[in-house]
N, C-alpha and C positions, 0 to 999 in steps of 0.2 A: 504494500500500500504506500502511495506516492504522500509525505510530508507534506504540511501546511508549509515548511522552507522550502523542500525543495519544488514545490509549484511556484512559487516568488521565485528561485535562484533561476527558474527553466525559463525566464521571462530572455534572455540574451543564452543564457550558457546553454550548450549542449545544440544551437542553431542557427543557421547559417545569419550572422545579419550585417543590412547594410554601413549600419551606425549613420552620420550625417556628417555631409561635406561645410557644415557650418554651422558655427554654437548650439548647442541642444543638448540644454539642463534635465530635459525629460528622458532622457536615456538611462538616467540616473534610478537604482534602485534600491532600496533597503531593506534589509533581512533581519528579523527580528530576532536577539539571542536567546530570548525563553526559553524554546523549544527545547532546546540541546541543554541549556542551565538544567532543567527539568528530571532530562534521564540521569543527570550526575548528581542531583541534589547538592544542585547549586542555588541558593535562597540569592534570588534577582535583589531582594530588599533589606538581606544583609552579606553581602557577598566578603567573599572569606579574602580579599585579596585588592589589591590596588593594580591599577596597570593601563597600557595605551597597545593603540594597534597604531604603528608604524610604516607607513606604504615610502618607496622609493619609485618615483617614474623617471627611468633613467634620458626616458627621450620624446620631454614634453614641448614641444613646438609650437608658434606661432608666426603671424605675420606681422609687422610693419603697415602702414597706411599705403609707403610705397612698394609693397610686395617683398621686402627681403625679411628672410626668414631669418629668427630669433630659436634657439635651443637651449634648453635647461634642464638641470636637474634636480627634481621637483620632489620637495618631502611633505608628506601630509600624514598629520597626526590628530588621533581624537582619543578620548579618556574611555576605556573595558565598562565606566557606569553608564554610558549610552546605553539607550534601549536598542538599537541596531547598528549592524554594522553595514557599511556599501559592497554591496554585489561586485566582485570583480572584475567580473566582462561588462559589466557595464560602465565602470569606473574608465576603463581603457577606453570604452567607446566615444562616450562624454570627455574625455582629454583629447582624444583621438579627434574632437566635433573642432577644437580648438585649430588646427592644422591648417586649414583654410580662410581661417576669418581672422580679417585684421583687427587690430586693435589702439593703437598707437604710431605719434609721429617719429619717437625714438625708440632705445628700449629700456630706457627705464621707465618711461611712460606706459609703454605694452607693457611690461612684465610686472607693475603692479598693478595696474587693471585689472591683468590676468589672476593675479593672486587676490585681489578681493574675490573677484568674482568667484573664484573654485572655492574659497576658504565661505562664501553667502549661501552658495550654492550645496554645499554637503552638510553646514550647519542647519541648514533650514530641513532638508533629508531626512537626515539623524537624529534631526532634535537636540542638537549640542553644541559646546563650540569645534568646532575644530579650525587647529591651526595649521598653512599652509607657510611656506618657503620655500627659497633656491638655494642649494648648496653653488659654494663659490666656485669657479675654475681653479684657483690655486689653494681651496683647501686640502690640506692633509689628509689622509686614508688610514684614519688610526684603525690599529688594531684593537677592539677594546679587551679581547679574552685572553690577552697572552699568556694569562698566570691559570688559567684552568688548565688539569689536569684531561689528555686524551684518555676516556676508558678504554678504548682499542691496549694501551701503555700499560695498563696497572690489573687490567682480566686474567684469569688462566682461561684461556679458550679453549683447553683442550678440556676442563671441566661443564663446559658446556653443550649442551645439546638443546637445540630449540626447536622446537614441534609446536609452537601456540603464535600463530600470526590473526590471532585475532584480539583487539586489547582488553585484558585480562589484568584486575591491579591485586590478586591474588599471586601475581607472578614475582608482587616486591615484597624483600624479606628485609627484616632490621635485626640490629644486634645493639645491646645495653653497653652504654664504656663507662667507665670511674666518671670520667671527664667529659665538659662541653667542648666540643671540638669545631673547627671549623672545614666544609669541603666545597670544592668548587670544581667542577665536571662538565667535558663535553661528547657530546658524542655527535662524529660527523655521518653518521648514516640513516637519521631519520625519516624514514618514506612512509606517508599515508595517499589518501586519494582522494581526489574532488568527488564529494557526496552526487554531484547530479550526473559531470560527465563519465567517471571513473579514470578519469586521467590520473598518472601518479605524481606528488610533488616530493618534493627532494629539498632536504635543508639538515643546518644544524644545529641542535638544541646546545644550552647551554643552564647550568644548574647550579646553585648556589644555596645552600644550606648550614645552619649553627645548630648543634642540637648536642646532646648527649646521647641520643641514638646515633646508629651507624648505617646508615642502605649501604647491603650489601651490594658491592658495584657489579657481581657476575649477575644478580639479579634482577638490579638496575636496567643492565644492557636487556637482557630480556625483556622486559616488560617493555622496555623503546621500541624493542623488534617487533613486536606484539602490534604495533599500528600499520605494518607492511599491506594491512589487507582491512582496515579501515577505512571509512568512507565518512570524512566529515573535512571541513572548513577551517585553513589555516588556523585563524582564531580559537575554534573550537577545541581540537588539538591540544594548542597552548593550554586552556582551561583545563581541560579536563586529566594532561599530565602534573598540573599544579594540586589541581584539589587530590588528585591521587596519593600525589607525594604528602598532601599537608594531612590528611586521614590518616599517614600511616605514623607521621611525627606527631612533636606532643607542642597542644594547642599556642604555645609560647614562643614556640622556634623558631627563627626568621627561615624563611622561605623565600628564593627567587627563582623563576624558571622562563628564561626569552627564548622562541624559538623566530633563526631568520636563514627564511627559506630563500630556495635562489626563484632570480627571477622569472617571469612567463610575459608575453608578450610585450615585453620592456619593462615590467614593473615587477617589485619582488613586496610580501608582506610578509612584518619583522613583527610579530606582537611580543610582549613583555607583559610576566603578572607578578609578583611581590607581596609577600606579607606584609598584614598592616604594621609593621613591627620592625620591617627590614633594613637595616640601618647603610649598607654596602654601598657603595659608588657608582658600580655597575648600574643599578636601576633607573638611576637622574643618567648617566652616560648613553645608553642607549636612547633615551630620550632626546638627549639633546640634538635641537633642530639645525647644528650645522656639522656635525659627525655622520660619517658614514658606518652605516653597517659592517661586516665585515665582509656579508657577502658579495656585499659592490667591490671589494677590494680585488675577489678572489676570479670574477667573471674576468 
């Protein structure tokens, strides 16, 4: 039986469309996160977690009054308590609408035109604010994860054996220590799939945890593996590995979990969730609106 989402997500995904050779905000759609908060017992009205969903459009275009084209690299961000998040073939479309239609007699005139208009345009959508920007031409390509540990590094693999590619949060084990410790972990083979068309996405999660429990890291890994054959939305993903993780630790612990996926039609989404408690660097860094992800670094 076809989802109240995924009949809203089938409005552009999964069919052939033309999009529009000139601005058109109506291309625009919004997919409501209840549904999915729902099956994970995630309370919409007290949500266990702070965080933002982070889009990068690596090749958002415009024109000039006199026809010459203007190119950027366009970050838009909005706060995980919106009640929806934007569809992403249709987000592409609607930038996509931008390609043809001028705006401006220079480009700092078009380019912030342009940036009210996207940042009116998705706030009014969503319901929120959301903020838009250009990352510079000569900004820096920080790496922000370089002190996470690879789990590929620190597994015995040979102790593994994976047979559950369906997610399964049964599959994560902890262990008691004397001590509050600190871990921070990456794993770069995260593949689930778009809930409407079943295409697979591919990214790298990134995990950050204080606790005086331990997740056992060969378990860890499994349980990531476990989304191979998943069928849900960037976003969703993110949530539903956080709340996993925070069920299995004790209600105090900081928690962080960003996952940033590479990107698909020029555009990549990086969400990020954090306990309300989370005190780490990481959380405000991946946020920040003139940092790149890392997976821009890596394309």
């Amino acid at each position: 039986m076809i989802s109240q989402t995924e009949k809203i997500a089938s409005t552009h995904l999964g069919k052939k469309s033309k999009g529009s050779s000139t601005y058109n905000p109506d291309l625009l759609v919004a997919i409501p996160r209840i549904e999915n908060r729902r099956q994970y017992n995630i309370d919409t009205n007290s949500l266990p977690f702070y965080g933002y969903d982070v889009w990068h459009a690596y090749e958002f275009s415009t024109l000039l009054n006199n026809g010459l084209p203007i190119t950027k690299v366009l970050k838009i961000k909005y706060s995980c308590e919106s009640e929806f998040i934007v569809e992403s073939k249709s987000l592409k479309l609607y930038l996509n609408s931008f390609n043809m239609t001028k705006f401006g007699k220079n480009a700092t005139e078009c380019l912030e035109h342009c940036k009210t208009i996207i940042s009116k345009d998705l706030s009014k959508l969503l319901n929120t604010k959301v903020e838009a920007e250009y990352l510079n031409n000569n900004s820096k390509r920080v790496a922000l994860f370089d002190n996470y540990v690879d789990l590929y590094n620190i597994i015995n693999s040979d102790d593994i054996k994976i047979k559950t590619f369906k997610e399964n949060p049964n599959l994560i084990k902890t262990e008691n220590n004397d001590n509050v410790s600190e871990y921070r972990l990456t794993f770069g083979s995260l593949r689930s799939n778009c809930r409407v068309t079943h295409q697979p996405d591919f990214g790298d999660i990134f995990i950050y945890y204080k606790s005086q429990k331990h997740i056992l890291e060969n378990s860890l890994v499994e349980y990531l593996v476990s989304f191979r054959e998943e069928y849900h939305f960037h976003e969703e993903c993110c949530e539903m590995i956080f709340k996993r993780l925070y069920d299995k630790l004790d209600s105090d612990d900081e928690l962080f979990v960003c996952a940033l996926y590479t990107r698909r039609g020029g555009i990549d989404i990086s969400p990020a969730r954090y306990s309300r408690n989370c005190k780490i660097e990481d959380a405000d860094k991946i946020l920040d609106i003139e940092t790149f992800a890392r997976n821009g670094i890596k394309q």
